[in-house]
ROTOR-362222 format. One record per residue (C-alpha): residue in one letter; x negated, y, z. Coordinates in steps of 0.02 Angstrom, whole numbers, plus 50000, padded with zeros to 5 digits. Last residue first. Layout:
BEGIN
AXYZ ...
REM end
This chain:
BEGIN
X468454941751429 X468024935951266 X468584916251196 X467654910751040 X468424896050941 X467724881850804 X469234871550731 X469694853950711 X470064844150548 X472094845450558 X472234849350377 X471484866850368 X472764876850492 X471764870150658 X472144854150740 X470734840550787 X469004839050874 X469104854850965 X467514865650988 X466844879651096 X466334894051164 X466534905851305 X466124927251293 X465044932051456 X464014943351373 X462194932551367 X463334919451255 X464264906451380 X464444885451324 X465914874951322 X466024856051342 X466554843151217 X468404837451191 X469764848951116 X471314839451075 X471904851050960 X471674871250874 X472404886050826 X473724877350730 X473934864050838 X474554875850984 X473164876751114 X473314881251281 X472114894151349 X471124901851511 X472124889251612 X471754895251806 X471444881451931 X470844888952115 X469964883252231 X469874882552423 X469374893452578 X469494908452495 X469354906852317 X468144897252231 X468574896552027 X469174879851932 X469174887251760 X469984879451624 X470274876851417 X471844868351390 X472614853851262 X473634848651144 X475244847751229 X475784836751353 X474664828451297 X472914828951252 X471444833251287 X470734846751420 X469084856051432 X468254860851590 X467364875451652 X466654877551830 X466584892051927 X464944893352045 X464504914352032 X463154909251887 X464234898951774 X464694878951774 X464884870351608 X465914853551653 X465314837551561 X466454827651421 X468014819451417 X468954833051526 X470814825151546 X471594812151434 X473784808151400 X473784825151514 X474634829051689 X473984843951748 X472244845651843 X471994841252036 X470754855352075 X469114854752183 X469314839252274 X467594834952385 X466754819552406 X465204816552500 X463514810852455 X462514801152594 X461104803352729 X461724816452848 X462254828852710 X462374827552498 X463604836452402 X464764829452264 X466144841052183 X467614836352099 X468754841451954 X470004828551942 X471184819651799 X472944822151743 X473744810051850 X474534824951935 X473704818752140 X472234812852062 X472074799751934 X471524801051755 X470264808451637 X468704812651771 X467684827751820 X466084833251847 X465194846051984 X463594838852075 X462784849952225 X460944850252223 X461024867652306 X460414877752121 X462074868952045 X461984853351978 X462774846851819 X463884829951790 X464304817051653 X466154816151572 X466764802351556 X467144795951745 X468734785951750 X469864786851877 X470304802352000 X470044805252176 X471824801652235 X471984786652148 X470494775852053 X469594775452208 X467744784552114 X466184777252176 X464914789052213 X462874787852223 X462704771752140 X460624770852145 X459534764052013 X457674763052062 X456504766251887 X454894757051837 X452994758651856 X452974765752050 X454694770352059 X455734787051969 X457404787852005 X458794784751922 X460184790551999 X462354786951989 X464244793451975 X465444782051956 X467194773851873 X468624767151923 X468274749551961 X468494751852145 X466834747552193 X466014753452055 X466504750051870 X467274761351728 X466734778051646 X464964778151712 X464314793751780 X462504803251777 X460954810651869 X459264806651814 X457754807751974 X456094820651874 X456044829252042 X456514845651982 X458234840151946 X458704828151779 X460364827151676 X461104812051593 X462054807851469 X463944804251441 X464984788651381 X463984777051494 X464964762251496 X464934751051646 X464584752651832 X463404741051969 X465194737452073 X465554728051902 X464644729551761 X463034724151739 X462044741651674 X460394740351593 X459394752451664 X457714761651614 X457774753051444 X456134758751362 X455924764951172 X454394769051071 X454454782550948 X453234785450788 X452004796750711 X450544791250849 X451524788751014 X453204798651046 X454044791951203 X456204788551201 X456824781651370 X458584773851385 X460074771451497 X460964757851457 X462824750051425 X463894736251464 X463424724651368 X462174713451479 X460634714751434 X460924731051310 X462414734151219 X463764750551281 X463904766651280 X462114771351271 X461304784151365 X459934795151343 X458264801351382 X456774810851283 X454994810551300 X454124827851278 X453034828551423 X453904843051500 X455584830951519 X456644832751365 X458644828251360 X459784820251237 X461674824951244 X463054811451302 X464494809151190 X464024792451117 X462544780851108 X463404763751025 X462044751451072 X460664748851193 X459184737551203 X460254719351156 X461084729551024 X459604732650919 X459574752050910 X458734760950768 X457554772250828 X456874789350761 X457974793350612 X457124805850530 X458234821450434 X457474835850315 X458324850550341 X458454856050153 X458464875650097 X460174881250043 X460404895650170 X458654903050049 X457064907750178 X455814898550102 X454394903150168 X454694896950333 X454634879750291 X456334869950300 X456854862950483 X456674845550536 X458254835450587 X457744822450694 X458814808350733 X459434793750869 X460034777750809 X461764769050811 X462154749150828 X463094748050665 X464814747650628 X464774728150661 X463324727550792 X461974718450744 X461934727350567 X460644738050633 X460924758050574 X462494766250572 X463774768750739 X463854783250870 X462514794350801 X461194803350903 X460384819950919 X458734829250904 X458554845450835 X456764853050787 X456044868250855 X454634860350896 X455194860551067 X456544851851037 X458224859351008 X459754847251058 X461214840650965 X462814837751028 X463604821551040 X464784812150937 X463834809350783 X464934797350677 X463584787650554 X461734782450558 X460444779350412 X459684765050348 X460864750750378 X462474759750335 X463084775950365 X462404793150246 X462524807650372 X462724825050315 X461354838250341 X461334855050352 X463174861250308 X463124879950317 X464384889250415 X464654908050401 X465364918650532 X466204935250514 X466134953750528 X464174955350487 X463554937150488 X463644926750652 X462904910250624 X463754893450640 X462614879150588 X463104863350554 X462634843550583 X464044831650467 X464834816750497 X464944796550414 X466224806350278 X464944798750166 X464714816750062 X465094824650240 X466694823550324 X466834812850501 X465984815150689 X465424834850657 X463914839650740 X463564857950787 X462354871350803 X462384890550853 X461804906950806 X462684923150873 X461534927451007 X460304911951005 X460054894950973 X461464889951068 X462104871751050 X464114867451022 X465144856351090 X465434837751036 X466994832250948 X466904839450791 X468204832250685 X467984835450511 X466574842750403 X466904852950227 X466324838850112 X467684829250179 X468894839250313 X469224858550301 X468494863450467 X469284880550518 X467984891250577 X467834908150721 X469524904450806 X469834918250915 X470364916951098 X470544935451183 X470654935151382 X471844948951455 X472664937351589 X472254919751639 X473744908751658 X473734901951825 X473804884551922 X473964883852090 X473284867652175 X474724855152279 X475164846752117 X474404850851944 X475414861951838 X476254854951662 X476794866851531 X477134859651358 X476454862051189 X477234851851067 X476584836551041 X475254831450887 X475934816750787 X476594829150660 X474554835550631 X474304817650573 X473034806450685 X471194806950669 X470154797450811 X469284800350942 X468484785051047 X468604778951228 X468184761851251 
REM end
């Protein structure tokens, strides 16, 4: 199971530099990485391992796994304010059987203008930390227009175990009839993980396993969610399972009254990488870009690429990234002119933002920054692009404020 978890700013390595074999790896030149917030633990968040949401130029949410008046994790908002950025706590997470605890994944903005999100543990007492729930955090009125006017939260479903359990990393999505789908990491028929259905009906939520993994050559934990293409088919990985036990990348589609489950890739566990965290975006082509945390010719992890001809999906290596303790954990963000953007954990070191670019007939890995500790650790959720091309993001630990994880801007 992967999980995050707080470990003294001493027990943080010393950057080192690491290249992948047979790609070349470059530093990029004349970016400018800024930390915008320095989480300061407890009441003051800690450890926000998911990326960051866009409501705008300059306005942006968050989820922070720990801290709050519970330290069960925190949902912020970063918002640009004249020469700075202010951050204002909106809701803290209580734990136990009524509420949930640890948010790991991002949030996303409904339609009403509401943000949706799960938590990682809290809620049914059928699973020892709690099976996890999904949320709504409501907005104030209008009128009142004060930085200290409540959200008010809802938890929309409590998970039971034997329906899903532990939904981590992966962030919810809307279809145009405003039902939402997930993933859980693991629980559901057979433990190993679901993907789920959410449908509003009268005031309340109803939910709907669309697949309960089995493990196996069928896949196993879901860390990461799903996306969806025009056709309404989901798109997503599984950390372990498949034929080589390495990890995968599947569809749901859409059948009659139920869902078809596909395995559309089946990671070796070697040259192609091993383990499949993060989940996976399409380009305008239909082509899938992810990555996974280990194997590959450095052992660092892979950035791939999946395209479909003559009746199957096909394999491609984009970069082979440096040797880490855990590569990208989360899904790549992939830009207009097809470079993708990855995030790096871990050792040696604490961690790289890259680009795998085209160029020429192959690709090329360029580290757009290393962190130090101070200026941030161990960053894990996917970065997101402002309308100017400046990069955002999160790490879960590091910073100068007791190792709580930082907020950072990079500008071109």
């Amino acid at each position: 199971m992967v999980r995050t978890r707080k470990i003294s700013g001493a027990a943080i390595r010393q950057i080192a530099t690491c290249f992948a074999l047979c790609f070349t790896a470059v530093m990029a030149q004349a970016q400018t990485y800024s930390v915008l917030h320095d989480f300061s633990g407890y009441a003051g968040g800690s450890e926000p391992v998911a990326g960051l949401t866009m409501a705008g130029p300059g306005n942006f949410y968050g989820t922070t796994a720990y801290g709050g008046s519970q330290d069960a994790g925190t949902v912020f908002n970063l918002r640009h304010a004249g020469s700075g950025w202010i951050v204002t706590f909106l809701y803290a997470f209580q734990g136990g059987y009524s509420d949930g605890a640890e948010p790991d994944a991002p949030v996303t903005i409904g339609p009403d203008g509401s943000l949706y999100g799960t938590t990682y543990e809290g809620g049914s007492a059928r699973c020892a930390p709690g099976c996890g729930t999904v949320y709504k955090l409501t907005p104030p009125p209008s009128f009142c227009r004060s930085a200290s006017c409540p959200w008010t939260e809802t938890v929309l479903y409590f998970f039971q175990d034997t329906d899903g359990a532990g939904p981590a990393g992966g962030k919810l999505i809307f279809d145009q009839a405003g039902n939402l789908y997930g993933t859980t990491y693991y629980g559901g028929t057979n433990g190993w993980g679901t993907v789920f259905e959410l449908t509003p009906s009268s005031g309340s939520w109803t939910e709907t396993v669309l697949h309960s993994f089995s493990g196996d050559e069928d896949g196993f934990f879901p860390w990461s969610g799903v996306i969806s293409d025009s056709a309404s088919n989901l798109y997503g990985t599984t950390e372990s399972g498949g034929a080589n036990s390495a990890g995968t990348v599947y569809e749901l589609s859409p059948s009659g009254s139920g869902w078809t489950k596909s395995t559309l890739f089946s990671f070796d566990g070697q040259s192609q990488g091993n383990g499949a965290v993060g989940g996976v975006v399409m380009d305008a082509q239909g082509n899938l870009y992810g990555a996974t945390t280990s194997g590959g010719p450095a052992n660092g992890g892979t950035a791939y690429q999946l395209s479909f001809s003559h009746g199957q999906w096909n394999y491609t290596l984009l970069a082979a990234l440096p040797q880490a303790d855990r590569g990208p954990l989360d899904t790549p963000t992939l830009d207009a002119a097809g470079n993708v953007y990855l995030t790096s954990e871990g050792a040696p070191g604490n961690g790289t933002v890259l680009e795998v670019s085209p160029s020429g007939e192959g690709w090329q890995l360029t580290v757009l920054h290393a962190f130090d500790g101070s200026d941030g650790s161990w960053p894990t959720g996917s970065v997101i692009f402002d309308a100017n091309g400046n990069m955002y993001g999160t790490t879960s630990l590091g910073g100068t404020n007791g190792n709580n994880g930082v907020v950072w801007e990079i500008t071109p």
